[in-house]
C-alpha positions as CSV (number, residue, x, y, z in Angstrom):
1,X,0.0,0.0,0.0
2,X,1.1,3.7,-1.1
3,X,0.4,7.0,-1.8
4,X,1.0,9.0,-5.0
5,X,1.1,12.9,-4.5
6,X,2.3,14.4,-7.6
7,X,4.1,18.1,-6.6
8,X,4.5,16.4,-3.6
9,X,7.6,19.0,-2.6
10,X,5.4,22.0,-2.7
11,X,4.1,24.6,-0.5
12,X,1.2,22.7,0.8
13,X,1.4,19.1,-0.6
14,X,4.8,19.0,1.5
15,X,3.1,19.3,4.3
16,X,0.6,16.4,3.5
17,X,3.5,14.2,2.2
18,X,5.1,15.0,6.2
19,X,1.1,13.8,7.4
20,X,1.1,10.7,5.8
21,X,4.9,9.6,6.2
22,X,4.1,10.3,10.2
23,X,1.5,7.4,10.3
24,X,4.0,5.0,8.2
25,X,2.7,5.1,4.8
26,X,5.1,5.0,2.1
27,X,4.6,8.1,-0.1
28,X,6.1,8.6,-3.7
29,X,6.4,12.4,-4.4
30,X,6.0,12.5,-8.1
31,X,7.5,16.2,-8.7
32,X,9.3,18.6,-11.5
33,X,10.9,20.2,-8.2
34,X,14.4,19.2,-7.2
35,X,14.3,18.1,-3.3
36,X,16.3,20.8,-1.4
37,X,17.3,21.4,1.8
38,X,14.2,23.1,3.3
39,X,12.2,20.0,2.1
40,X,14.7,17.6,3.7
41,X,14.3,19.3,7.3
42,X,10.5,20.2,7.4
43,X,10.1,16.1,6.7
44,X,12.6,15.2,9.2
45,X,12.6,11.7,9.9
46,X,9.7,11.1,8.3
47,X,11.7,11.2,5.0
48,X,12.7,7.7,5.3
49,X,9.1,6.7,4.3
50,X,9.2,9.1,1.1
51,X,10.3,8.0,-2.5
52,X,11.2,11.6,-4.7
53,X,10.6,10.5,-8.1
54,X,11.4,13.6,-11.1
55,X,8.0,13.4,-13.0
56,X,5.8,15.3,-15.1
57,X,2.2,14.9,-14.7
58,X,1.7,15.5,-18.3
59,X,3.7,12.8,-19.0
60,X,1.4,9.9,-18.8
61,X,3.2,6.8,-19.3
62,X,5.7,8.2,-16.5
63,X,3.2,8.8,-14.3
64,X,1.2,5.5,-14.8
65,X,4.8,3.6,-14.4
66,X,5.9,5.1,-11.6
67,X,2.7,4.2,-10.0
68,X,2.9,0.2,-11.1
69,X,6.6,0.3,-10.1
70,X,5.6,1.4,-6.6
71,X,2.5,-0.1,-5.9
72,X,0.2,2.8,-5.5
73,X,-3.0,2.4,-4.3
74,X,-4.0,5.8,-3.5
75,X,-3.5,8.9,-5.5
76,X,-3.2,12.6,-4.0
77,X,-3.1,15.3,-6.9
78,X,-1.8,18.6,-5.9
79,X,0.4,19.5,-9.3
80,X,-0.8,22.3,-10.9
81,X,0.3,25.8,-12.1
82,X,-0.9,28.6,-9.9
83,X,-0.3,31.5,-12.4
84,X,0.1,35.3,-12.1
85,X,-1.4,37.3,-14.9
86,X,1.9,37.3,-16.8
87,X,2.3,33.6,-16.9
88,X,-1.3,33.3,-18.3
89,X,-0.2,35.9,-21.0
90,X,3.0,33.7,-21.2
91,X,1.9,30.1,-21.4
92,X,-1.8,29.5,-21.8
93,X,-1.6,26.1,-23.2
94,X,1.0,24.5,-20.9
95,X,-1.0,26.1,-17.8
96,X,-4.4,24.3,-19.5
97,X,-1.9,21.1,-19.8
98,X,-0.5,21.0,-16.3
99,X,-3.8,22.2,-15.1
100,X,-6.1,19.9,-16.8
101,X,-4.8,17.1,-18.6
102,X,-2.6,16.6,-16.0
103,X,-5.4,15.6,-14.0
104,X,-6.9,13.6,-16.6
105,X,-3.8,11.6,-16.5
106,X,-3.8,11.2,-13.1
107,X,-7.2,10.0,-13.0
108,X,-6.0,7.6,-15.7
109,X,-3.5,6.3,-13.7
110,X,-5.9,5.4,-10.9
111,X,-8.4,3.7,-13.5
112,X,-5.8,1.3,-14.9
113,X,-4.2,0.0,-11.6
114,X,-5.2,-3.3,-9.7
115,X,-6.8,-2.7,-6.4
116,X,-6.9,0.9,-6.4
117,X,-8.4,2.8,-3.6
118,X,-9.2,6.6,-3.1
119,X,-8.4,9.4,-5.8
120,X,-8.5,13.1,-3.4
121,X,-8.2,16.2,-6.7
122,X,-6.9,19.2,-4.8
123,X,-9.0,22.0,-6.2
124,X,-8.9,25.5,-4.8
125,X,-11.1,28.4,-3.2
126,X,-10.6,30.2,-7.1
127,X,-13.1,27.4,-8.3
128,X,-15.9,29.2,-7.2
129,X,-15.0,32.9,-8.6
130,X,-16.5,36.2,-7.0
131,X,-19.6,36.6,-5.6
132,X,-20.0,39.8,-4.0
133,X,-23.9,39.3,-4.5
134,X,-23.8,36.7,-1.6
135,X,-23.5,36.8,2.0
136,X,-22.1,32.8,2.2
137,X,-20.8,30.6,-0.5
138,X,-20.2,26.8,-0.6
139,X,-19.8,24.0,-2.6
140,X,-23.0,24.7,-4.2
141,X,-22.6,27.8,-5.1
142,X,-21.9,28.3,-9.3
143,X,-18.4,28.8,-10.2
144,X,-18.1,32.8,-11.7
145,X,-14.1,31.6,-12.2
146,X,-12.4,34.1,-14.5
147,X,-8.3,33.6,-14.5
148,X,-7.5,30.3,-15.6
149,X,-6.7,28.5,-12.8
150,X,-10.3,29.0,-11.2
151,X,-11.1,27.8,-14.2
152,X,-9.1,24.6,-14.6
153,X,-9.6,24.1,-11.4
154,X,-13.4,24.0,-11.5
155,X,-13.2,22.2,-14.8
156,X,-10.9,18.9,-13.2
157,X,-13.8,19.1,-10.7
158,X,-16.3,18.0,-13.0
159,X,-14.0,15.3,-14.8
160,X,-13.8,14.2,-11.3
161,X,-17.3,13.3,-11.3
162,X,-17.0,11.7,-14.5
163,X,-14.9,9.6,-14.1
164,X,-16.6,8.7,-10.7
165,X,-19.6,7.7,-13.1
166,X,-17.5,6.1,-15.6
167,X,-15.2,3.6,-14.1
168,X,-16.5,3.4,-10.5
169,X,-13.7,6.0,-8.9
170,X,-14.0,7.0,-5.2
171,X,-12.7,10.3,-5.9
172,X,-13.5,13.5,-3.6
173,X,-12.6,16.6,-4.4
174,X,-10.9,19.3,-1.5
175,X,-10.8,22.9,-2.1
176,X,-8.3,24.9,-0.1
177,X,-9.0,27.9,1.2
178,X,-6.5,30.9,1.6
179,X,-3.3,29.8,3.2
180,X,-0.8,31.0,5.0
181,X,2.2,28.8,6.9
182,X,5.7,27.5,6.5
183,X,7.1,26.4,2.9
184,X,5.7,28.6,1.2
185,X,8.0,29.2,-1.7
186,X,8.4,29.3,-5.7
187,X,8.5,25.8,-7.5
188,X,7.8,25.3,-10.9
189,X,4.0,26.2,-10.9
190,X,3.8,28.5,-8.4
191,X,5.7,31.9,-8.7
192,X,4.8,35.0,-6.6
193,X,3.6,35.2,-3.3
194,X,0.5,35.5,-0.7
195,X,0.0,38.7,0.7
196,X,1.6,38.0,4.1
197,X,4.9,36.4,2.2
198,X,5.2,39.6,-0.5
199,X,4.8,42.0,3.0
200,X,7.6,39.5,4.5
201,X,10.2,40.1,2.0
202,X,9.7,43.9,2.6
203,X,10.6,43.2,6.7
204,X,13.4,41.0,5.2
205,X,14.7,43.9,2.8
206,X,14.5,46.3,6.0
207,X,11.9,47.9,4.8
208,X,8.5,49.1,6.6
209,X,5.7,47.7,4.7
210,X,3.9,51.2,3.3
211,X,0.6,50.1,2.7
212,X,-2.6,52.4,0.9
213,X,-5.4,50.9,3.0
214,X,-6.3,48.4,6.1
215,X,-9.2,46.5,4.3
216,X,-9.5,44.0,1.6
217,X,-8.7,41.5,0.3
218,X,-10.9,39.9,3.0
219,X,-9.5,36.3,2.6
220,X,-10.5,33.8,4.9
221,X,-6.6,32.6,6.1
222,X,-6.2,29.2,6.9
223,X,-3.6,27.8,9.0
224,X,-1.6,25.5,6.4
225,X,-1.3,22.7,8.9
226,X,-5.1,22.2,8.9
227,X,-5.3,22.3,5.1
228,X,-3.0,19.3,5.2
229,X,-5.3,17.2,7.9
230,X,-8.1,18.2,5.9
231,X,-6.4,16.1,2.9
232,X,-5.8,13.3,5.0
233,X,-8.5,13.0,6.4
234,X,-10.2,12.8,2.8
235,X,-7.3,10.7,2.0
236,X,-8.4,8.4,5.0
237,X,-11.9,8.8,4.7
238,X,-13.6,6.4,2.0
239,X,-16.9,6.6,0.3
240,X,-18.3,10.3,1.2
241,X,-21.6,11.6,0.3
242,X,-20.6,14.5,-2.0
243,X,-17.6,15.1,-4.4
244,X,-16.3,18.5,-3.5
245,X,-15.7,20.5,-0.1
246,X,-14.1,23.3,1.2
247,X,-11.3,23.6,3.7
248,X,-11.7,26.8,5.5
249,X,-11.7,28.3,8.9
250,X,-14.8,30.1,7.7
251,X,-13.5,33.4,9.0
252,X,-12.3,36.4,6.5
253,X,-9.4,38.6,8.4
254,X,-8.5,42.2,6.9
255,X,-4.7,43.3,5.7
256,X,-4.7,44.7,8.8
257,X,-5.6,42.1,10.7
258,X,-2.2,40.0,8.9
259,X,-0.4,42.9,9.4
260,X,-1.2,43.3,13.1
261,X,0.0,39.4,13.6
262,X,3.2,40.6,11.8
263,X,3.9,43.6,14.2
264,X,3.1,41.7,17.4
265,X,5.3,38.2,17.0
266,X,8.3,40.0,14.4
267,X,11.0,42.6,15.9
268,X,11.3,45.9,14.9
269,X,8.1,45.3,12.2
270,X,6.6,48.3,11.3
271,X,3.7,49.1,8.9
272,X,2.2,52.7,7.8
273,X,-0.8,53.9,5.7
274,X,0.0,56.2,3.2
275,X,-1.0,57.7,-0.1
276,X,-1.6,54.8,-2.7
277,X,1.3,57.0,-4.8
278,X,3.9,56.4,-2.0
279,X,2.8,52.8,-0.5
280,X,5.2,49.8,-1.2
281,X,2.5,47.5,-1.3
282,X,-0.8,48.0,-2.8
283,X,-3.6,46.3,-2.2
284,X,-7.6,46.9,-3.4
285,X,-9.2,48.0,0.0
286,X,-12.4,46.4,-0.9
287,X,-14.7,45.6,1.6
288,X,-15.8,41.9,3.3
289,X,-17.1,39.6,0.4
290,X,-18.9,36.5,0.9
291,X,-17.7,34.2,4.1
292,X,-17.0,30.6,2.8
293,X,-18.7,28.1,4.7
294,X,-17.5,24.6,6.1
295,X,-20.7,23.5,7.0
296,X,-20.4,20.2,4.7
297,X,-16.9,19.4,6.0
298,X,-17.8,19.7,9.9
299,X,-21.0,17.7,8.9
300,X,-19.3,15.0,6.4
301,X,-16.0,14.7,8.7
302,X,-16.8,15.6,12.4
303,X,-14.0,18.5,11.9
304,X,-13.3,21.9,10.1
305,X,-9.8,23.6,10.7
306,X,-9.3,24.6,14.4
307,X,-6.1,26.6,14.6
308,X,-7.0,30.3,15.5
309,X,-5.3,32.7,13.4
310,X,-2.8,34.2,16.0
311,X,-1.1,30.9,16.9
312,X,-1.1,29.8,13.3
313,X,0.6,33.5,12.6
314,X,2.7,33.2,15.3
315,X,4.2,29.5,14.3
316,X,4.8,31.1,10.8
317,X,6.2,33.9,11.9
318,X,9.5,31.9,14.1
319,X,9.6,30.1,11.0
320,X,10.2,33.1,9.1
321,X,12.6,34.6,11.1
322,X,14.3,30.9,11.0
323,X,14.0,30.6,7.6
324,X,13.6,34.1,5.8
325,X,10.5,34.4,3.2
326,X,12.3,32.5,0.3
């Protein structure tokens, strides 16, 4: 028995790869990402239960070896490219291939192995798009998904379900809300930063984050650690009632809510609000949108993330100062 998690040594999915390798189960990290250092100590010990195989999901005979070589009966697919508005102007069709048939291969790879067990996608909050119409969204709510990862995103969702129908799949689908936490840093589809990491590498410059307003984004920040147990426990969790759910605290904090984390746990931190012309980091300033819910997780799995923001802020922030903002 073992677990496939193609981009295994990314942000998150590292830290799912370090949850499964804890309880003993042997984990192949299918990945275009070289293992380095930072990798090797967040596992720790538990890296003696991980294989690091150099594989691109778009490559379908690689991925559906791998899997044969190493006996994988359960498949956790986190590869994807997470792209900035230049990289969508860039690459289009390799974002659509990573984003898409990359999961199409995966789930092809689950269909054509003996004694396969559980298939979790990991979507994203970006499936469902904006609503500032509503109040609450959830998994039912109609996917408005503009940039083309929402939209990918949403997309593998509904193959998902497909291929549920098709070939008798137990396949759930987990959509992370906005994260925040250690190991956050660029890889091969993911380039950029969160807010709280681009405001970091300010602090780590020396500089004082200058900053045009307090309000929005309004994300709902979700300690990274319990978007990992949220994948295992899907991993672990066989046969659920509904395809898709979302993993959030269900709680939207303010820039200055981050930035007030920053200044109480970080020395010599400082933040001011100034003219839009003279600020260092822009952001909208838009008011509280729609709170997502986890009513179907907390219903489905007896659990929603638990970690309140300022302990969650504070572990990240003595990792930053351990390991700088990458």
């Amino acid at each position: 028995m073992a677990t496939l998690v193609t981009g295994g040594n990314g942000w998150v999915p590292s830290h799912i790869v370090r949850r499964l390798a804890q309880r003993g189960e042997t984990v192949v990290s299918y990945d275009l990402m070289e293992v380095d250092d930072l990798l090797r100590n967040m596992l720790g010990t538990a890296i003696e239960n991980v294989v690091f195989v150099f594989g691109d999901v778009t490559d379908a005979d690689g991925m559906l070896a791998t899997a044969r070589e190493y006996g994988i009966t359960n498949i956790i697919h986190t590869a994807a490219i997470t792209p900035r508005r230049q990289r969508e102007l860039a690459e289009p069709k390799r974002i659509v291939e990573v984003n898409l048939l990359g999961t199409m291969n995966a789930l092809d790879t689950a269909r054509k192995l003996d004694g396969f067990e559980r298939f979790v996608y990991v979507s994203s909050c970006a499936a469902t798009g904006d609503h500032p119409e509503l109040t609450v969204t959830d998994e039912e709510t109609p996917s408005t998904a503009t940039g083309l990862y929402g939209i990918t995103k949403h997309t593998s969702e509904r193959i998902c379900q497909r291929y549920a129908e098709l070939y008798e799949l137990d396949i759930v689908c987990m959509r992370p809300a906005n994260v925040y936490g250690p190991m956050e840093r660029d890889t091969p589809g993911y380039k950029g930063g969160t807010e709280p990491r681009e405001m970091l590498r300010l602090y780590a410059e020396g500089q004082p984050v200058l900053i045009n307003a307090l309000e929005g984004p309004y994300l709902d920040w979700t300690w990274v650690e319990d978007i990992a147990e949220g994948m295992e426990r899907a991993w672990a969790t066989p046969n659920l009632p509904e395809l898709v759910y979302s993993v959030t605290c269900g709680t939207l904090y303010s820039i200055g809510d981050v930035l007030e984390q920053m200044k109480k746990h970080l020395p010599a931190f400082d933040y001011r609000v100034v003219p839009e012309a003279e600020a260092n980091y822009i952001v909208a300033g838009d008011a509280p949108g729609p709170v997502p819910s986890n009513a179907r997780m907390q219903r489905d799995f007896g659990w929603v993330p638990s970690t309140p923001f300022e302990d969650g802020m504070k572990q990240y922030l003595r990792w930053i100062q351990e390991n700088g903002p990458q």
